[in-house]
Structure formats: structure tokens, C-alpha cells
C-alpha positions in Angstrom: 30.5 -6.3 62.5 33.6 -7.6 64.0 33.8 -10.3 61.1 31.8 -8.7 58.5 29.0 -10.9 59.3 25.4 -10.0 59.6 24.0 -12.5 62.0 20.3 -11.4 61.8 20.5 -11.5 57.6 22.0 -14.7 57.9 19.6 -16.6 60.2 16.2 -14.5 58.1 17.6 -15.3 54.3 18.9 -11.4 53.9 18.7 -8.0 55.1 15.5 -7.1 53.2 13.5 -10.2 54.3 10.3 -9.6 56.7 12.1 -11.2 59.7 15.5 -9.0 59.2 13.4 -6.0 59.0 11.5 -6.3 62.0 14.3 -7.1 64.2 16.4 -4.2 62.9 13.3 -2.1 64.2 13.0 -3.8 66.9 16.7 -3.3 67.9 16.2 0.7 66.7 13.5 1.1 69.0 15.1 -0.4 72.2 18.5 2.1 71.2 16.1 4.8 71.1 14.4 3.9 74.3 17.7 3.2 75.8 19.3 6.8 75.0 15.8 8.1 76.4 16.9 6.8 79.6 20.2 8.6 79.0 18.3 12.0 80.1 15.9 10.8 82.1 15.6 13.0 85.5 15.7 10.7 88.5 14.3 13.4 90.7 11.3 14.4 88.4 10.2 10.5 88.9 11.0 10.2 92.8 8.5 14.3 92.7 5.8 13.0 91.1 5.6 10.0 92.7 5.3 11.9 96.3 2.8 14.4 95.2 0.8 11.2 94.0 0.6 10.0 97.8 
């Protein structure tokens, strides 16, 4: 970081503890599911919600 700090090791004893680990993943999956949203088609949404009515 910024200050060559590693918040999440800090507060979960490490970067290899349990606690580290699973927020690194967690935060890897919401980056993934955020640049997922990055192509996401607006249209294709608003189409299939219409041909469901």
C-alpha cells in the first residue's frame, strides 16, 4: 500500500493466517464480480425481463 502496510495481515497475525486468507478471497471475488459488471449488457437484462411478462 500507500505506507507499506498490510492492514488485513496486521489485524489476522499475518498474511498466511486463516482470517488473512479468507478476506484476500473474499476481496478477489468481489473484483472479479465487479469487472463482470464491467461487460455486463444493460439491454440483454431490460430483453429478458420483457419477454418474461
Amino acid at each position: 500500500g500507500i505506507f507499506n502496510f498490510d492492514f488485513v495481515a496486521w489485524m489476522f497475525g499475518g498474511p498466511l493466517a486463516t482470517g488473512s486468507r479468507i478476506v484476500y478471497v473474499l476481496v478477489a471475488v468481489a473484483a472479479i464480480w465487479c469487472v463482470r459488471l464491467l461487460f455486463h449488457d444493460e439491454d440483454e437484462e431490460e430483453t429478458a425481463v420483457r419477454h418474461a411478462e
